[in-house]
C-alpha positions in Angstrom: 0.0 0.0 0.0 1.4 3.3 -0.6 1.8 6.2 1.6 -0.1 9.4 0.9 2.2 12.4 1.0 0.8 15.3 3.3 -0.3 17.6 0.5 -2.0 14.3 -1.8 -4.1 13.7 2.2 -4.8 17.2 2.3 -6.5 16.9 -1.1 -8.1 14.1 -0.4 -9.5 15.5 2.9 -10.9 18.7 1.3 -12.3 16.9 -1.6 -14.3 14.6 0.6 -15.3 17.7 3.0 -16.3 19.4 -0.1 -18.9 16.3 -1.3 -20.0 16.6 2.0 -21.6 19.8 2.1 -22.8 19.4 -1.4 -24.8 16.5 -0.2 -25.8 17.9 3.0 -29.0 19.9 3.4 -29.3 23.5 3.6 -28.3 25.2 7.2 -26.5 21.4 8.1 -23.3 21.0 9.8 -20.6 19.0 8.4 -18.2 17.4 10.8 -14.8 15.5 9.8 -11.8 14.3 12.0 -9.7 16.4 11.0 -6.6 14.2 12.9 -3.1 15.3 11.7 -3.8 16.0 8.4 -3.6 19.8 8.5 -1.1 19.7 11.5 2.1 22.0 10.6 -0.1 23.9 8.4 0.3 28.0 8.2 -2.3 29.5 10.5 -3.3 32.7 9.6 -5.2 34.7 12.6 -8.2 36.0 11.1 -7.3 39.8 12.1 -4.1 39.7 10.1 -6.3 38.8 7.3 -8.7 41.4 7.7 -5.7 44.2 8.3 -4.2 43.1 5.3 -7.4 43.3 2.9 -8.2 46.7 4.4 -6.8 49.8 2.2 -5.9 52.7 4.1 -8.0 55.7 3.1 -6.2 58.9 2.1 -7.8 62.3 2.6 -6.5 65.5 2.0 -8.6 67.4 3.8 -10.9 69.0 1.4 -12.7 66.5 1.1 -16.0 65.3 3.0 -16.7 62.3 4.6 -19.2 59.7 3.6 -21.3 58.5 6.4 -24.2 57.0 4.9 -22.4 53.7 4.7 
């Protein structure tokens, strides 16, 4: 039998996930053992996302803010 690298169980892992929620009805949770699979992976803190999609707004004074967002 041969050995699954980490990235080919990964795959395999997020494709069965994936036909999963396809088949599961609407507002359903979807569990998996997850198990080592994604251990060693890059975790990326959801706030460092959210800094790094914001653009920083310039203003040069003149202008007037919008607040009816």
């Amino acid at each position: 039998m041969n050995r699954l690298t980490k990235k080919q169980q990964q795959e395999l892992f997020i494709k069965e996930f994936l036909r999963r929620l396809r088949e599961a009805s609407p507002g359903a949770r979807v569990y998996m053992p997850v198990g080592d699979v994604f251990k060693g992976a890059d975790v990326v803190g959801l706030d460092e996302l959210r800094a790094a999609r914001r653009v920083p707004v310039v203003r040069d004074g003149n202008e007037r803010e919008d607040r009816s967002k």
